[in-house]
C-alpha positions in Angstrom: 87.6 52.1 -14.2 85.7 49.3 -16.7 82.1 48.6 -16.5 80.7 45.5 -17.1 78.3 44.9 -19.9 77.2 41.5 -18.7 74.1 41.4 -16.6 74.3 41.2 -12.6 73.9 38.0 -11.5 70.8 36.8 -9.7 71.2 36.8 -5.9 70.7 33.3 -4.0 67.8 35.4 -2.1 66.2 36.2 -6.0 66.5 31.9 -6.7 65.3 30.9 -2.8 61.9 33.4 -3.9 61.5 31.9 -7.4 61.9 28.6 -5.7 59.4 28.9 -3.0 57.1 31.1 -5.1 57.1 27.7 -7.7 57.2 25.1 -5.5 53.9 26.6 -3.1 52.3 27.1 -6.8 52.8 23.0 -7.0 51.8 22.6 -4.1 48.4 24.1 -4.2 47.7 22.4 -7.5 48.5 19.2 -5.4 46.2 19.9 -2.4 43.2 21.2 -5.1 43.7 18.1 -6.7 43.7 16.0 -3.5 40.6 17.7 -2.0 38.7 16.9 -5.0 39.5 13.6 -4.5 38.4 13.6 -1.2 35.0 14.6 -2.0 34.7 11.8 -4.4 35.4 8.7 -1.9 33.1 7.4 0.2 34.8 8.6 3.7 32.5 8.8 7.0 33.5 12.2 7.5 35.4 13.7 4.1 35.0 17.7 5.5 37.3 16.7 8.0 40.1 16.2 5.7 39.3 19.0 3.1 38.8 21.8 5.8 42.5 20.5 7.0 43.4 20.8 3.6 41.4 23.9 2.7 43.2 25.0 5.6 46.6 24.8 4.4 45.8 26.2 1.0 44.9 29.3 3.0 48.4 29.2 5.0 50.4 28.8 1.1 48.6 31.4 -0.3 49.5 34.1 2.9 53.3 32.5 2.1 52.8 33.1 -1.8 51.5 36.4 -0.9 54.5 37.8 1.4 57.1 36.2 -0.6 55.7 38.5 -4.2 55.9 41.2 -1.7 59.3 40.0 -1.1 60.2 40.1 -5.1 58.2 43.4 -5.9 61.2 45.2 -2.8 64.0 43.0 -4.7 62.7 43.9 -8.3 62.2 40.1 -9.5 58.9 39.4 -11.2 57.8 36.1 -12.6 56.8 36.5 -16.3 56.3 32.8 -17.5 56.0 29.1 -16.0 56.6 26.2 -18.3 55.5 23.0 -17.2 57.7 20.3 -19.5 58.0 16.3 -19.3 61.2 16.8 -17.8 60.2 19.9 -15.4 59.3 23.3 -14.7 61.3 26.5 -16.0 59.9 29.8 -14.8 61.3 32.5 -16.5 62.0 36.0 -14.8 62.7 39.6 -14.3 65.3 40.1 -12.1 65.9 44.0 -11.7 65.4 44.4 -15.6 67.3 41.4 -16.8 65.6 38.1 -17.8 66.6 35.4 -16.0 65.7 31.4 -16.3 64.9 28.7 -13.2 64.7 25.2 -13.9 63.4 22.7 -11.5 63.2 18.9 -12.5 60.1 17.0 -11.0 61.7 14.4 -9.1 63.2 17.4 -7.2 60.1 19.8 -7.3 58.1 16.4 -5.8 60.6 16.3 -2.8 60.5 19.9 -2.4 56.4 19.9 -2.4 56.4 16.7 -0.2 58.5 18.9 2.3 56.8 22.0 2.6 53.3 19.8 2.8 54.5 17.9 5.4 56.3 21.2 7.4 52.0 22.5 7.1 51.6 19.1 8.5 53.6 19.3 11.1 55.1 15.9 10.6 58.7 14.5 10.0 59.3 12.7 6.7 62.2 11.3 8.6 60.1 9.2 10.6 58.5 6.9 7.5 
């Protein structure tokens, strides 16, 4: 019998968590940002839109919430995010081995314009 010295491999469930975990980490930066924004234009009834806003937040931070619960059972802990021209690399524990996840923007802005508009309820199919 021959062991292996190289480190196990990441599952795809450890890369879907990191994924989700970072892109519902974008996306509350965008809706913060957004709602601020909100507060600043001169809309007849601007706490419409933040508390629909506001309202997701609370909804991504429940999903941000189960899904660390999720990595503490698997073992995978997020140690560092690094946001870079190109994109975002979160580095990670995976069951005692460091591992690396790289996500360019244009592809982190489609994944963030998806799960916004799944809170939405709406299709992106249809614009």
């Amino acid at each position: 019998m021959t062991s292996s010295t190289s480190a196990p491999s990441p599952a795809d469930e450890d890369h879907r968590l990191i994924k989700g975990l970072v892109v519902r980490t974008l996306l509350l930066d965008v809706l913060e940002r957004d709602i601020l924004t909100l507060d600043t234009l001169l809309l007849k009834m601007p706490e419409v839109y933040i508390l629909s806003l506001t309202r997701i937040q609370n909804n991504v931070l429940k999903e941000m919430l189960a899904l660390r619960k999720q990595m503490r059972t698997r073992g995978v802990k997020v140690l560092e995010e690094k946001r870079e021209a190109e994109g975002i690399e979160t580095l990670y524990m995976c069951r005692g081995y460091w591992q690396r996840f790289y996500m360019l923007w244009t592809f982190a802005r489609n994944e963030v314009k998806k799960e916004l508009s799944r809170h939405l309820q709406m299709d992106l199919a249809q614009t």
